[in-house]
C-alpha positions as CSV (number, residue, x, y, z in Angstrom):
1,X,20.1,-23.8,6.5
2,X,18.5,-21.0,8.6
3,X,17.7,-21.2,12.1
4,X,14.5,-19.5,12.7
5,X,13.0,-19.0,15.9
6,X,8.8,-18.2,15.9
7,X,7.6,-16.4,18.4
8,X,3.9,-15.6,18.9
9,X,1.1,-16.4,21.4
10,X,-1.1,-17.6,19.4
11,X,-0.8,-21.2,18.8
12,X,-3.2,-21.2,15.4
13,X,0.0,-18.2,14.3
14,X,2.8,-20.1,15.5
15,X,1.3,-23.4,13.4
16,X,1.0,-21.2,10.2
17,X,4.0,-19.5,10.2
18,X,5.8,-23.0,10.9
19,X,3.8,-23.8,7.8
20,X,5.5,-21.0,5.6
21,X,8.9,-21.8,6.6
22,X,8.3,-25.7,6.5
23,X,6.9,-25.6,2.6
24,X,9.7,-22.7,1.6
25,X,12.7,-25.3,2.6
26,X,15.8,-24.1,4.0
27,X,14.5,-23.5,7.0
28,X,15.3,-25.4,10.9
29,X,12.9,-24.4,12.9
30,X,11.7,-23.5,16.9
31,X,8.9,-21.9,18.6
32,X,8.2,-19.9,21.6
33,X,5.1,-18.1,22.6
34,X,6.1,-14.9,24.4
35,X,9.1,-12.8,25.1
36,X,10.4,-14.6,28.2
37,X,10.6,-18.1,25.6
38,X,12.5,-16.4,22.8
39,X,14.8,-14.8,25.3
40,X,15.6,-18.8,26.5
41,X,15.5,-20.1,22.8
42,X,18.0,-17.0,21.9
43,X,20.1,-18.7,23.8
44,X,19.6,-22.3,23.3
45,X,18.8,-22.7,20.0
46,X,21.2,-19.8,18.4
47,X,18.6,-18.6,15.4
48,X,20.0,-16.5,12.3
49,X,16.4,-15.1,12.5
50,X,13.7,-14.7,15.2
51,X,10.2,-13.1,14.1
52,X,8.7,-12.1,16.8
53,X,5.1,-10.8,17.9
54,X,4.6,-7.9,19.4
55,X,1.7,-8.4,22.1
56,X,2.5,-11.2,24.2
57,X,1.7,-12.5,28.1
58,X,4.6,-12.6,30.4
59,X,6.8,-10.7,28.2
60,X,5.5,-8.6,25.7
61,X,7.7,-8.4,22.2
62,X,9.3,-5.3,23.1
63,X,11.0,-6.2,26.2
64,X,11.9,-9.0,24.5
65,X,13.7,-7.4,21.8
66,X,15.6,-5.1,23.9
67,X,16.8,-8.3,26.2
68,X,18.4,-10.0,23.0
69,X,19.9,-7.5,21.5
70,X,21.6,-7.0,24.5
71,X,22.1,-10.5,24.8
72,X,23.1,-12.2,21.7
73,X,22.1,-9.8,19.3
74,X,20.3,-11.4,15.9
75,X,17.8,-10.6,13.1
76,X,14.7,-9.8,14.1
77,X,12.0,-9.4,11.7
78,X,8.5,-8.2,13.4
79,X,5.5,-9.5,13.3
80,X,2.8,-6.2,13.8
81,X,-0.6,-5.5,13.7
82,X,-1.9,-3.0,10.7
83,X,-2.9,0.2,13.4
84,X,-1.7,3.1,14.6
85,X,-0.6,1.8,17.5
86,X,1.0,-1.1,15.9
87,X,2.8,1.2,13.5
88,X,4.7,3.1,17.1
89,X,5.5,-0.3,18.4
90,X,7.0,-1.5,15.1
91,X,8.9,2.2,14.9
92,X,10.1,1.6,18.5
93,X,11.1,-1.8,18.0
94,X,13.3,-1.1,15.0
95,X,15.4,1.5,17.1
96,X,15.6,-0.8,19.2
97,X,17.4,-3.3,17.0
98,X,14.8,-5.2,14.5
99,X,16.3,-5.0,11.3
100,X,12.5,-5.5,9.4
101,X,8.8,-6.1,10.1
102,X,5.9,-7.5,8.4
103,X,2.1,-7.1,8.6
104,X,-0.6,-9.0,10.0
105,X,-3.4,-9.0,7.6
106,X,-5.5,-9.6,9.2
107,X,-4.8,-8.3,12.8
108,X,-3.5,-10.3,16.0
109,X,-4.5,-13.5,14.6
110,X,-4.4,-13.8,10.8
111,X,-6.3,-16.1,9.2
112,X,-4.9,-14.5,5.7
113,X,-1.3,-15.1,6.4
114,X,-1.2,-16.7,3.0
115,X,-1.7,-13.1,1.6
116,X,1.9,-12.4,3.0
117,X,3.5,-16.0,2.4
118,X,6.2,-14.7,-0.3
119,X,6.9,-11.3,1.6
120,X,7.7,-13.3,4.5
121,X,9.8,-15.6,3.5
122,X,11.6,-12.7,1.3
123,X,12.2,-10.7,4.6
124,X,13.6,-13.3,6.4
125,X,15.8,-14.4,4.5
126,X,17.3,-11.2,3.8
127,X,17.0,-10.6,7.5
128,X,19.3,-13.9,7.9
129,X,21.9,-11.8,5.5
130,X,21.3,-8.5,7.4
131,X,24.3,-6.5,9.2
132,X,23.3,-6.3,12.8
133,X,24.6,-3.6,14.4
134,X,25.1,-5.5,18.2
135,X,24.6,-4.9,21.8
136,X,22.4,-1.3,21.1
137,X,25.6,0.5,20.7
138,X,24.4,2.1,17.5
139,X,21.0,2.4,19.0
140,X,22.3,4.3,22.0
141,X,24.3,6.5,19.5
142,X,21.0,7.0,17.8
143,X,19.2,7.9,20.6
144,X,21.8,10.3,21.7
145,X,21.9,12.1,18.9
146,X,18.1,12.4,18.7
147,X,18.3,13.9,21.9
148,X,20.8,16.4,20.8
149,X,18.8,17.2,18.0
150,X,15.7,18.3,19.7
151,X,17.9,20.8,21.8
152,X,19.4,22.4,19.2
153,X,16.2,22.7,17.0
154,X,15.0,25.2,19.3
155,X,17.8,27.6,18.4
156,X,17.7,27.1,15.1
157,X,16.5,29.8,12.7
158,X,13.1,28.6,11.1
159,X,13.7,27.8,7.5
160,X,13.4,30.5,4.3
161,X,10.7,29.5,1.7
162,X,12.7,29.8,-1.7
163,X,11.3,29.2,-5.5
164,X,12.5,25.7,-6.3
165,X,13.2,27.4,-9.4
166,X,16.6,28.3,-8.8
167,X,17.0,25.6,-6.3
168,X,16.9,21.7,-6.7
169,X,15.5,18.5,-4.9
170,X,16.4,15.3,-3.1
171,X,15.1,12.4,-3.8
172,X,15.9,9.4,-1.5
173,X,15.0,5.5,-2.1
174,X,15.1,3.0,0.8
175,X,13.4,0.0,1.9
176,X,14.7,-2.4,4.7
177,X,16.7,-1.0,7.7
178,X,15.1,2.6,6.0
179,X,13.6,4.0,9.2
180,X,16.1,3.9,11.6
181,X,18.9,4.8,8.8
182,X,16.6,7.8,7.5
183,X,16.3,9.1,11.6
184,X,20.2,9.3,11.6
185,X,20.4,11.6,8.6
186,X,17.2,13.7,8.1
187,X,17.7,15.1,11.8
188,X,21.1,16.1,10.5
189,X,19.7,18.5,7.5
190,X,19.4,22.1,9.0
191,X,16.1,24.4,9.1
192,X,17.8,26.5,6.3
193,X,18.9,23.5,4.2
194,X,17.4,24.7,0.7
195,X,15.8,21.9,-1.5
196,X,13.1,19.8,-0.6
197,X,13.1,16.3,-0.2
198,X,11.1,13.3,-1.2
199,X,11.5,10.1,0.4
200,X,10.0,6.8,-0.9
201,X,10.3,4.2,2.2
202,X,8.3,0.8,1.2
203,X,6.4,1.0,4.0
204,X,2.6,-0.1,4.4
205,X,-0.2,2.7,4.4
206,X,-1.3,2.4,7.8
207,X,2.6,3.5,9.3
208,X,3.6,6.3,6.5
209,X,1.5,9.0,8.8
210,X,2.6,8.1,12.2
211,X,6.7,7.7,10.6
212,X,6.3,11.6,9.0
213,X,5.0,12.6,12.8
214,X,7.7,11.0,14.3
215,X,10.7,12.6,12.0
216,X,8.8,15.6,12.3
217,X,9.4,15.8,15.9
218,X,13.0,15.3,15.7
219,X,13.9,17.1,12.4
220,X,14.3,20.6,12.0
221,X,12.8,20.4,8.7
222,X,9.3,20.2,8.0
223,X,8.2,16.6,7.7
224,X,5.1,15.5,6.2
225,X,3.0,12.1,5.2
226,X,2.2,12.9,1.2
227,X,-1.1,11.8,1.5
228,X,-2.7,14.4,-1.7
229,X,-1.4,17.3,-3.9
230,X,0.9,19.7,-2.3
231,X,3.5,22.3,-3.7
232,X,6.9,21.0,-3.6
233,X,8.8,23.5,-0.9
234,X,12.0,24.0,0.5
235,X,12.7,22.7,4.1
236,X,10.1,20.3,3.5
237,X,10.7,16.9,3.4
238,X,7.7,14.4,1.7
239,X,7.1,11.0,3.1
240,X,5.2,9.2,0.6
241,X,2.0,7.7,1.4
242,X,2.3,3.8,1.9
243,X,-0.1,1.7,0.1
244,X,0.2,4.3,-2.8
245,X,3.1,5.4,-5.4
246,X,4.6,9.5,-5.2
247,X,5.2,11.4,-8.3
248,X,5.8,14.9,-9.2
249,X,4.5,16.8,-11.5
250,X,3.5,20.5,-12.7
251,X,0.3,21.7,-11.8
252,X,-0.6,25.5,-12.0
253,X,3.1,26.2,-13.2
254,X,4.7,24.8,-9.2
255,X,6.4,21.3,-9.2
256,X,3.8,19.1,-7.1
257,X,3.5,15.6,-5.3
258,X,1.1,13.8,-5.9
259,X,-0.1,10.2,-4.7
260,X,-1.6,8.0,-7.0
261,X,-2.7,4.0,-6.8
262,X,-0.2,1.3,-7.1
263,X,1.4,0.6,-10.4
264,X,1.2,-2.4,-10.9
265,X,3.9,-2.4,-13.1
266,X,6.3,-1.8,-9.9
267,X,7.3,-4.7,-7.4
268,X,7.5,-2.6,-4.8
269,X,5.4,0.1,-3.2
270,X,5.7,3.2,-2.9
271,X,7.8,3.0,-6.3
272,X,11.5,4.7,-5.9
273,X,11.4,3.9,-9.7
274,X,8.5,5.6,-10.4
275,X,9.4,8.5,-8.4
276,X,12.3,8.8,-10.3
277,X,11.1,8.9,-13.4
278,X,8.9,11.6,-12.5
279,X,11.3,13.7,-11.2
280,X,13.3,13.1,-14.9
281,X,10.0,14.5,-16.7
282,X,9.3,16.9,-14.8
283,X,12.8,18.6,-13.1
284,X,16.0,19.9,-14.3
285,X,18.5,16.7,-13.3
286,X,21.5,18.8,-13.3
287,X,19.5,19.9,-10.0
288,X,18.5,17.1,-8.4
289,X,20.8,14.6,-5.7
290,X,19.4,11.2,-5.3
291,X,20.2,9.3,-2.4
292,X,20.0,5.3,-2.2
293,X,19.8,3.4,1.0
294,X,19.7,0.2,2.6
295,X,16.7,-2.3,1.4
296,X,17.1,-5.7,-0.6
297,X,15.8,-5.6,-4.4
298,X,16.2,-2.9,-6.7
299,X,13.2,-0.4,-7.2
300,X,14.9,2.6,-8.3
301,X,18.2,1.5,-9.8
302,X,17.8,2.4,-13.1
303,X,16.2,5.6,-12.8
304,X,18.7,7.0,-10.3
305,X,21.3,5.6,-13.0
306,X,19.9,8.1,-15.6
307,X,19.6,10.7,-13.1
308,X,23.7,10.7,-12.8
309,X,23.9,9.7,-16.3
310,X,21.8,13.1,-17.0
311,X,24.2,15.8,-14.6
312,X,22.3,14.8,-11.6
313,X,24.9,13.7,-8.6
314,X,23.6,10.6,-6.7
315,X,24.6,8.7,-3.3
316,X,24.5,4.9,-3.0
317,X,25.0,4.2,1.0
318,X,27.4,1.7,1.7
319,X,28.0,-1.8,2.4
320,X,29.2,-1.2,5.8
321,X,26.6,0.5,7.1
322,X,23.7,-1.1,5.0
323,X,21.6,-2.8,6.9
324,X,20.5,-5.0,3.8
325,X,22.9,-3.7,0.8
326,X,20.6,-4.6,-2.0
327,X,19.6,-1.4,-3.3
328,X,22.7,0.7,-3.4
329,X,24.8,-2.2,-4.8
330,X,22.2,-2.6,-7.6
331,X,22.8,1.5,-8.4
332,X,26.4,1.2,-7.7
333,X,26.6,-1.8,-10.1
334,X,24.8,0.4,-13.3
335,X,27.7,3.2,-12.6
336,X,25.0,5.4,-11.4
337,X,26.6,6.4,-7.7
338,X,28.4,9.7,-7.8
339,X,29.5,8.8,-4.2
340,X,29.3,5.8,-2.0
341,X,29.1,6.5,1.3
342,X,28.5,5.5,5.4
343,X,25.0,6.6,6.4
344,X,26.0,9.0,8.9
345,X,28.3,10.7,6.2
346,X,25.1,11.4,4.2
347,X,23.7,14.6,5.5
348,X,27.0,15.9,5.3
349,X,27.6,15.7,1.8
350,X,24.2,16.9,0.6
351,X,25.2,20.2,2.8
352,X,27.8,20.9,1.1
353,X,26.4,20.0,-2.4
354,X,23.2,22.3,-1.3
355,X,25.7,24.9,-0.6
356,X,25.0,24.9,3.7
């Protein structure tokens, strides 16, 4: 049985999502409708899992957050808004300790919330099997090393724009916990690192652009949302475009991303699987590293399998630092990991393998 706290203002969302949970089973269930409540109910009640709203009275969903993860820390899945603003809220919360969010759709208060029913009950119950990382100690670390990050960038020499040709590229999967893991090991890829790299996050469309600004900021590599046809380049990296799948393929005799609509054919969007299997058309995979991290299912399993199978070299993160160790034990279970590693042993290895 999971103990899941709801929190949310709205007392028409706070009936709904007691709904959800109510008709799934499994579930014991409270309520609290703002930050200062679930901060009370943390304490009292003791939930697995706590989804919790962002823009509340009293306390809003941030302050919240940050009060029981100091606490008694526990999953927190979010319950955002689909805008811009929402998006650096959600971005902020998960540094902040939420291990996974889902969207409103249809804003503050959904009168759609069936559309989500399955996702949300998906989330949090991998949320209730997620590794928390307690009391903001990692997220201080994180921070810190953010910090550090932006210093050195400034002394750094700005990256050289090599032919992929006689280079290679990075391909990284990653779905729950993704964000915060991909801030800890992106920042730690130097200006000069050679290869580009393309990054499928399942992540909705309305956050991809405001994620690629943030890692921009505290990367030293170029980080952009792949939002239509560009030239694959080195010290680039490529956010896929939520809402959308990423491929690659040749146009005018240069490797190129391109976004296209949602396969259907894919459970999860955008598609590490179908990214994949692009790069195996359309790239060399003696020259390509392929990097699994934390997020439950497994999009991307089978084609990062043939990737190693083929003379590629691929990383599955591991259990210990997962945040939801679903998609790296899928690879790991097909034989397709070259390596199994920590997170913030990641960068490392693809320095030395790029040749830094």
């Amino acid at each position: 049985m999971i103990k899941l706290l709801i929190v949310d203002d709205s007392a028409l969302m706070r009936r709904q999502l007691t709904q959800i949970f109510a008709a799934a089973g499994g579930f014991e269930i409270s309520q609290a409708r703002n930050g200062r409540e679930a901060v009370e109910q943390n304490r009292a009640f003791q939930p697995h899992v706590v989804t919790l709203d962002i823009n509340m009275p009293e306390m809003d969903g941030l302050t919240a957050l940050s009060l029981i993860m100091a606490e008694r820390p526990v999953a927190v899945v979010m319950v955002s808004s689909l805008t811009e603003k929402g998006a650096l809220a959600t971005f902020e919360a998960l540094h902040l300790g939420a291990v996974d969010y889902i969207v409103k759709p249809g804003g503050t208060i959904s009168l759609s919330i069936d559309k989500i029913t399955e996702e949300l009950v998906g989330k949090v119950r991998a949320a209730a099997r997620a590794r928390i990382k307690g009391k903001g100690s990692a997220v201080r670390g994180l921070a810190q090393s953010m910090r550090e990050e932006r210093e050195k960038i400034a002394s750094r020499p700005v990256a050289v724009r090599r032919s992929i040709a006689a280079e290679g590229l990075v391909v990284v999967g990653v779905s729950t916990g993704g964000p915060s893991t991909l801030e800890a090991i992106l920042p730690e890829l130097p200006a000069d690192f050679p290869w580009p790299v393309l990054v499928a996050q399942h992540m909705p469309a309305a956050f991809t652009k405001s994620f690629a600004e943030r890692l921009n900021r505290v990367c030293a590599l170029r980080v952009v949302e792949a939002a239509s046809p560009m030239p694959v380049e080195p010290g680039t990296v490529y956010i896929a475009k939520g809402g959308a799948d990423m491929v690659v393929a040749m146009r005018a005799d240069r490797l190129t991303v391109l976004p296209k609509p949602e396969n259907s054919q894919h459970l999860w969007h955008p598609s590490v699987e179908l990214l994949g299997r692009s790069v195996l058309e359309h790239c060399d995979p003696a020259r390509v590293m392929a990097v699994m991290l934390t997020g439950m299912g497994h999009d991307g399993a089978d084609a990062f399998a043939e990737i190693k199978q083929r003379g590629g070299r691929t990383i599955a993160e591991s259990e210990a630092s997962c945040v939801v160790f679903g998609m790296p034990r899928e690879l790991i279970e097909k034989r397709g990991a070259s390596l199994v590693l920590a997170a913030e042993k990641i960068a490392a290895q693809l320095n030395v393998w790029a040749g830094r």
